[in-house]
C-alpha positions in Angstrom: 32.3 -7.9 -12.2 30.9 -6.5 -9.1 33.2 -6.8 -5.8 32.0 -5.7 -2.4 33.8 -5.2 1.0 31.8 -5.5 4.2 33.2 -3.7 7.7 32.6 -6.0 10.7 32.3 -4.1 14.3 33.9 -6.3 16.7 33.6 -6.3 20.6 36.6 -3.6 20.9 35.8 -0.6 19.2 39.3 -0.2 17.7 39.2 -2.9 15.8 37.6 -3.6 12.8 37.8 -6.5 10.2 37.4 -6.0 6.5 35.7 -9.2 4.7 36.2 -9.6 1.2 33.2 -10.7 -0.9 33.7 -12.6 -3.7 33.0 -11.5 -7.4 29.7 -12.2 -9.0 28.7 -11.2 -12.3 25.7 -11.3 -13.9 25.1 -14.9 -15.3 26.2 -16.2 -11.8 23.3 -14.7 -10.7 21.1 -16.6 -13.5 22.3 -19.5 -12.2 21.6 -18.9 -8.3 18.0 -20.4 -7.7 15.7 -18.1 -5.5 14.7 -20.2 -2.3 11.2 -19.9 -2.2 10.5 -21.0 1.1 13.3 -18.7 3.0 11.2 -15.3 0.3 7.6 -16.5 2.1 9.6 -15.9 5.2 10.5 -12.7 4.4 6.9 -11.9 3.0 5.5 -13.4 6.4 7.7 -11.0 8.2 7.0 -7.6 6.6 3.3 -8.2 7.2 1.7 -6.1 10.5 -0.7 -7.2 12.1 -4.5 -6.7 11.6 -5.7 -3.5 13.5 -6.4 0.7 13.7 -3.2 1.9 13.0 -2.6 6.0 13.3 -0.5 7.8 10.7 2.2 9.5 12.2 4.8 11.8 10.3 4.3 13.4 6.9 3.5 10.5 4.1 5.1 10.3 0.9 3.3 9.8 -2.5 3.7 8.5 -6.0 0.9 8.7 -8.8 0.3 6.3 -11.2 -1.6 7.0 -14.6 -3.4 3.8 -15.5 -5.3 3.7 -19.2 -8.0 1.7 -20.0 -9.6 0.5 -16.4 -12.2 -1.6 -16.9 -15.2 -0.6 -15.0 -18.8 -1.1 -14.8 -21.5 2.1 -15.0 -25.5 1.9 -14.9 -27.1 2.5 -18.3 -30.7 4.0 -18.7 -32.4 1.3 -17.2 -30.8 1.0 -14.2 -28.2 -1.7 -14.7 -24.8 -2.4 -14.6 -22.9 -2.8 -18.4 -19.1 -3.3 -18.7 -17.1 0.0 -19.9 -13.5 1.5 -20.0 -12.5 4.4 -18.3 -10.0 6.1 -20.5 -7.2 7.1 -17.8 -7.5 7.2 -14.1 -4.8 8.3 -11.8 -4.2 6.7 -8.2 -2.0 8.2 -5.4 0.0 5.4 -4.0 0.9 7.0 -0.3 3.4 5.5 2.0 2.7 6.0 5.6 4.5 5.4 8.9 1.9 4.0 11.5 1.9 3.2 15.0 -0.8 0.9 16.5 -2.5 1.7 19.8 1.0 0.7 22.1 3.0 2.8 20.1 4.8 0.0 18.1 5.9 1.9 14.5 4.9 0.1 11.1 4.7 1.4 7.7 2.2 0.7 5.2 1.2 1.9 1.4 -2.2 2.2 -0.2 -4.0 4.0 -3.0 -7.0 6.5 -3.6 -8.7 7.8 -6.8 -10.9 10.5 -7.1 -11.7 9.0 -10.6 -14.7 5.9 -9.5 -14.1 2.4 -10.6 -17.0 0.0 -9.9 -16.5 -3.7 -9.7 -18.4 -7.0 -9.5 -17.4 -8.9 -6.2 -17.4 -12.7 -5.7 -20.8 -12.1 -4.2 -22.6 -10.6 -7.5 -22.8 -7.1 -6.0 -21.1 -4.1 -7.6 -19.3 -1.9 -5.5 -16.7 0.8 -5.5 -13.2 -0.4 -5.9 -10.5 -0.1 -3.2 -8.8 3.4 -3.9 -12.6 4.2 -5.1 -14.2 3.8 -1.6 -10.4 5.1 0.3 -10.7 8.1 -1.6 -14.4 8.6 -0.3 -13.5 8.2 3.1 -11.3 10.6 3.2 -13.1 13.0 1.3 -15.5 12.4 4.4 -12.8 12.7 6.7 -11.0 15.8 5.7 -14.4 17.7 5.9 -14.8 16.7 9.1 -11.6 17.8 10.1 -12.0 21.0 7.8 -15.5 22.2 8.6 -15.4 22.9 5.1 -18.4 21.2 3.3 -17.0 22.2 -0.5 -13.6 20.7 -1.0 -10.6 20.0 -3.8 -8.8 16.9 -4.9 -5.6 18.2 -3.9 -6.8 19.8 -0.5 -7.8 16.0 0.4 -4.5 14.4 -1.1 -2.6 17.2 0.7 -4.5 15.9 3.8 -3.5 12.6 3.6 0.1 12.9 3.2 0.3 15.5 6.1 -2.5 15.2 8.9 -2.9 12.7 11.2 -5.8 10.1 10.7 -6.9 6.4 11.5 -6.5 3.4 9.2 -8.1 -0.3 9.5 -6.0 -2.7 8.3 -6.5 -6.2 7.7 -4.1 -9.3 5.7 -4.6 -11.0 2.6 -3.5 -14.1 1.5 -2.5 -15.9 4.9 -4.8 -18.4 5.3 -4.0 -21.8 3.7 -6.9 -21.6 1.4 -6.0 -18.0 0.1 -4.5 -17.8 -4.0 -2.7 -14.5 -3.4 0.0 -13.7 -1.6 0.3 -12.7 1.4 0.2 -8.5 2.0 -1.5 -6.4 4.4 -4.6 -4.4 2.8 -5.8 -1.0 4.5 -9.8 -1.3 4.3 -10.9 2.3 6.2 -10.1 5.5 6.6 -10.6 7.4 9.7 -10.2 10.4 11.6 -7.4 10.2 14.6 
């Protein structure tokens, strides 16, 4: 059984009051329904708002080994046939931002080096998300480089350390939308 004890500040700073919380076990919390409505308040609240956003501070990052991506690749005559890309890794990197009046937010997205090309709702095959990130900031890093030849890790290392720009847009707010609702980064820039 789990027990917990909360310390309540009060107006005078010697006082303190101790409140016990009660003991909940496990298949209490089976029984505890999630309120759905009060968690889409929570999601509505994490969400920043659409904008350039700069990263500030060093960014941390997690890779993520994904096997068997389905992707699409041109054959010999031109066009587009399904396929499997064995393994692919993405770099999930978690950033502290500030938009242009200085107000801090913090936002996570992913880049591969290793293409994925997908079909959009439109019929057009494109680069996927961390696909076209990745390229941006391949582009922006040699920019901010000089250098024209450059490494994987010289553009990871990049990311997580310099400064740069990122457009970012939601997802899933509008009443007609089937996802739910997130914040999606859609460009790369130099600061």
């Amino acid at each position: 059984m789990a027990r917990g004890k909360s310390v309540v500040e009060t107006a005078f700073p010697d006082e303190e009051v101790v409140i016990e919380a009660p003991e909940i076990g496990l298949d209490d919390l089976f029984s505890m329904e999630v309120n759905l409505e009060e968690q889409k308040q929570v999601q509505a609240a994490l969400l920043i708002a659409q904008g350039t956003y700069l990263k500030v501070d060093e960014a941390t990052f997690t890779r993520k080994k994904m096997e068997d991506v389905p992707t699409l690749v041109k054959n010999e005559e031109g066009e587009y046939e399904e396929s499997v890309l064995p393994s692919r890794d993405i770099i999930r990197l978690f950033a502290r931002l500030q938009d242009k009046e200085g107000k801090p937010a913090r936002l996570g997205f992913g880049v591969s080096w290793q293409p994925v090309y997908k079909e959009g709702r439109d019929g057009v095959v494109r680069p996927d998300s961390a696909t076209k990130l990745y390229a941006q900031a391949v582009k922006v890093y040699q920019k901010a480089s000089g250098e024209e030849k450059v490494s994987v890790g010289q553009v990871i290392n990049f990311l997580v350390e310099e400064p740069y720009k990122v457009f970012v847009i939601q997802t899933g707010t509008r009443p007609d939308d089937t996802g739910e609702p997130g914040n999606f980064v859609t460009t790369i820039s130099k600061a």
